[in-house]
C-alpha positions as CSV (number, residue, x, y, z in Angstrom):
1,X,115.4,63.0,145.9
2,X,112.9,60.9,147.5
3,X,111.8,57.6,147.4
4,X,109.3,56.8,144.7
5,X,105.8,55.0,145.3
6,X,104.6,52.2,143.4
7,X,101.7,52.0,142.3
8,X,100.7,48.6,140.6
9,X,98.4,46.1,139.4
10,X,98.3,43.3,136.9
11,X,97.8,45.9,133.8
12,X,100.4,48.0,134.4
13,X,102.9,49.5,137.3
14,X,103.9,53.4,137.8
15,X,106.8,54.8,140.1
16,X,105.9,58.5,141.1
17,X,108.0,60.6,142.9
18,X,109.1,64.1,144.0
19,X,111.5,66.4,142.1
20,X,113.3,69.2,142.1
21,X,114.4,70.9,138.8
22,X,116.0,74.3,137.6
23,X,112.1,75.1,137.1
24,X,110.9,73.9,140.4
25,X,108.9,71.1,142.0
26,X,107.7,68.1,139.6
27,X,106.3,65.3,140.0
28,X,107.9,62.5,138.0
29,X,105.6,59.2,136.9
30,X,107.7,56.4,135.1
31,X,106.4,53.6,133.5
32,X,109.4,51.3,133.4
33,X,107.6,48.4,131.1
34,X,107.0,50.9,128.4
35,X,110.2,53.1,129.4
36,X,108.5,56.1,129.7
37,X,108.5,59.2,132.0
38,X,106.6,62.4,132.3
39,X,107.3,65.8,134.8
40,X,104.2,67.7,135.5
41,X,104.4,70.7,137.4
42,X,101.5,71.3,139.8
43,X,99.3,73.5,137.3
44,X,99.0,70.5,135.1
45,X,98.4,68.1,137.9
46,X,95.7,70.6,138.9
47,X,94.4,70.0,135.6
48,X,94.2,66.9,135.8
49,X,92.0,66.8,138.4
50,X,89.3,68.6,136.8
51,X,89.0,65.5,134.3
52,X,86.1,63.1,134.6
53,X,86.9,59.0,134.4
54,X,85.4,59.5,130.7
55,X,88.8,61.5,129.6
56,X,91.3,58.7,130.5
57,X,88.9,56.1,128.9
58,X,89.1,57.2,126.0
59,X,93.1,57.8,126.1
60,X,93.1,54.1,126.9
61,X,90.8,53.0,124.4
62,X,93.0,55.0,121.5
């Protein structure tokens, strides 16, 4: 396991690292303030990178 990153600001703070699982390499973002955590394997953080700043607004704004 690696070390994570953290990525912060004064909204919010994220730890991302590297996994490995039965099902391969995941990347792990953890919001320890909210105590959540999601794995996304690389197809979905492909998707995500064909999403425009207008997507997560409105996930924010909901």
């Amino acid at each position: 396991m690696t070390e994570p990153i953290v990525i912060a600001n004064e909204f919010a703070e994220v730890l991302v690292e590297k996994v490995e699982t039965r099902n391969g390499t995941r990347l792990r973002i953890r919001a320890p303030r909210a105590d959540r955590e999601i794995l996304l394997c690389p197809l979905e953080l492909e998707a995500l990178t064909r999403q425009d700043h207008d997507l997560f607004s409105l996930l924010l704004a909901g």
